[in-house]
LUMVEX-89314 format. One record per residue (C-alpha): x negated, y, z negated. Coordinates in pm, whole numbers, padded with zeros to 5 digits, always signed. Layout:
<nufis>
XYZ...
</nufis>
This chain:
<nufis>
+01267+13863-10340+01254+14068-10666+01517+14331-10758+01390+14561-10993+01713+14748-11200+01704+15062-11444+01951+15023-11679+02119+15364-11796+02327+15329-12088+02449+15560-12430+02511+15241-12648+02185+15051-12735+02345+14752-12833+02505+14735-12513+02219+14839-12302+02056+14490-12488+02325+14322-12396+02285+14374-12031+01918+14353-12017+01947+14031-12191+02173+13928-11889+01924+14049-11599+01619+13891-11801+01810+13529-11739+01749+13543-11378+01370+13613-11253+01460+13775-10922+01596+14042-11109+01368+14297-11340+01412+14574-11578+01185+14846-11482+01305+15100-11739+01577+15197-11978+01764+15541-12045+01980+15589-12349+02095+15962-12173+02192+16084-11799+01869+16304-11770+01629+16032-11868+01807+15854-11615+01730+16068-11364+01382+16073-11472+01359+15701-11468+01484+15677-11164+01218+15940-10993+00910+15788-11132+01029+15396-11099+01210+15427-10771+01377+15129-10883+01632+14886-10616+01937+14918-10829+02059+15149-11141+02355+15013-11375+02485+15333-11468+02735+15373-11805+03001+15638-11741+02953+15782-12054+02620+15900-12100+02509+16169-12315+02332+16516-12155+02422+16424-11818+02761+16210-11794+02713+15871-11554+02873+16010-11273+02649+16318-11276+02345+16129-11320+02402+15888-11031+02395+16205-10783+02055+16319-10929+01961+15947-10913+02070+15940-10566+01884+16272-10474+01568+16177-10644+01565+15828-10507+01769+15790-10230+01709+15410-10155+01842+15336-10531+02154+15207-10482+02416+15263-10786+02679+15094-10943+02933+15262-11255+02959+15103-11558+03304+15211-11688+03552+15120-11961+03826+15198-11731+03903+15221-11385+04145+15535-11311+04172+15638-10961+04006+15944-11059+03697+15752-11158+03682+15561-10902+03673+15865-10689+03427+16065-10895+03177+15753-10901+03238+15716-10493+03190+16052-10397+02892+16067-10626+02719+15810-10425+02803+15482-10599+02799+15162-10400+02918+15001-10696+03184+15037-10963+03185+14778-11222+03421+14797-11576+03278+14710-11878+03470+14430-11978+03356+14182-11646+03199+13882-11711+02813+13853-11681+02877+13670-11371+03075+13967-11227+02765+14201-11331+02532+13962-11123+02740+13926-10828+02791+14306-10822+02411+14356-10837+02347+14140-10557+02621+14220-10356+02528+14617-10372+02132+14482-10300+02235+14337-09975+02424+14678-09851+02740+14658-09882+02959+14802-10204+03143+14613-10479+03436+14682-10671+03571+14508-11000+03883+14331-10900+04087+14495-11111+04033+14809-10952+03982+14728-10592+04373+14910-10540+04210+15226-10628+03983+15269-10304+04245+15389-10020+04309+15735-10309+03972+15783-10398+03810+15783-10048+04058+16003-09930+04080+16242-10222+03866+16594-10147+03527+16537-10142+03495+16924-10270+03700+16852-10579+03544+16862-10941+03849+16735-11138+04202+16810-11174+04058+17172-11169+03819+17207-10932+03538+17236-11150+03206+17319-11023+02871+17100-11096+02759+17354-11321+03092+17400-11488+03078+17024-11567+02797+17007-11682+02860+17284-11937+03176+17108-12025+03006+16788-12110+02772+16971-12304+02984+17205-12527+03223+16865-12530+02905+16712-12706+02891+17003-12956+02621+17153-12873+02625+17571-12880+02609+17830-12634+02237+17901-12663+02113+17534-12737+02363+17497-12397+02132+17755-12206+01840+17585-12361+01913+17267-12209+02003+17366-11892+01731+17667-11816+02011+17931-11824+02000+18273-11965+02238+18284-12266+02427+18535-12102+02515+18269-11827+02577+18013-12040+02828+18272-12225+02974+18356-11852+03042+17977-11775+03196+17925-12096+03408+18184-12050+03522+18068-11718+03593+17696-11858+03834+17873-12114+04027+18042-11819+04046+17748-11570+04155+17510-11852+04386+17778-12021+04312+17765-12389+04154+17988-12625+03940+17722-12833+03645+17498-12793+03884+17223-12947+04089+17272-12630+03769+17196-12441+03693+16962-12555+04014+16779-12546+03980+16861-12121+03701+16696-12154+03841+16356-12322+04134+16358-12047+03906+16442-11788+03678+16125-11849+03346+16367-11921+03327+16230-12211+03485+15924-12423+03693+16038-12699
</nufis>
């Protein structure tokens, strides 16, 4: 039976690298590619496609974020996180998100296969080496956005002024009023207590938004 995969991934080297992998076993077939979270999500609506390898750190839309719109816009594709680490808070985000997998970045090819088909047949996979992380992240609030309690939006501005973009290319790229975008910027500045983008977007490091 054929497994078709979209792979979702920032680096293109690395997004080569694992197509290269999938293209040595026929059952499995790359349906599309995404070198951002939204064109991820827009992959994922038109393709429908069994499973998406997701990288955690994507650009417009971080991994996490993009495997709930994934998950929204084709429920039946089941997702697993590519990530260069596996923090309990990661683990968490990526579960609560709707991951059935969580894979880091460093696995063997072998590993990568065996998560694919293990997530195909149902049931969810975990990299070894951070299987220790599942009893705190499935218990962890399921209404929790970070340390902070961030909301979707919040993040999603974070990520974005994080990536250096301004506060009216933000509201460009998210349909908001500038005003809005202002207001939410605002608010990220009082939640995370500092005064400075720079303080943003070292949240945003810590936090795992984006990589440093």
């Amino acid at each position: 039976m054929e497994t078709t995969v979209l792979v979702a991934e920032g680096e293109r080297i690395v997004r080569d690298g694992l197509c290269g992998i999938l293209a040595a076993h026929p059952e499995l077939r790359v349906v599309a590619q995404a070198g951002d979270g939204r064109r991820a999500v827009l992959e994922a609506r038109e393709q429908k496609p069994d499973i998406a390898l997701v990288g955690s750190h994507l650009s417009r839309l971080c991994g996490v974020e993009a495997i709930r719109d994934i998950r929204a816009e084709s429920p039946r594709t089941r997702c697993i996180l590519l990530s260069s680490h596996g923090s309990a808070e990661r683990v968490r985000q990526a579960l609560l998100a709707g991951a059935q997998g969580f894979l880091l970045t460093d696995s063997s090819s072998a590993e990568l296969v065996e998560a694919i088909w293990t997530v195909r047949s149902g049931r969810s996979y975990l990299a070894p080496a951070v299987a220790d992380q599942v009893v705190g992240a499935i218990t962890a609030s399921t209404q929790s956005g970070g340390s902070l309690g961030l909301t979707r939006r919040q993040r999603e501005v974070l990520q974005l002024i994080a990536e250096g973009l301004s506060t009216r290319e933000i509201a460009a790229e998210l349909g908001i009023s500038l005003k809005t975008a202002q207001t939410h910027r605002a608010n990220l500045m009082f939640k995370v207590g500092v005064h400075r983008t720079s303080g943003l977007v070292r949240y945003a490091i810590r936090e795992g938004i984006v990589a440093a």
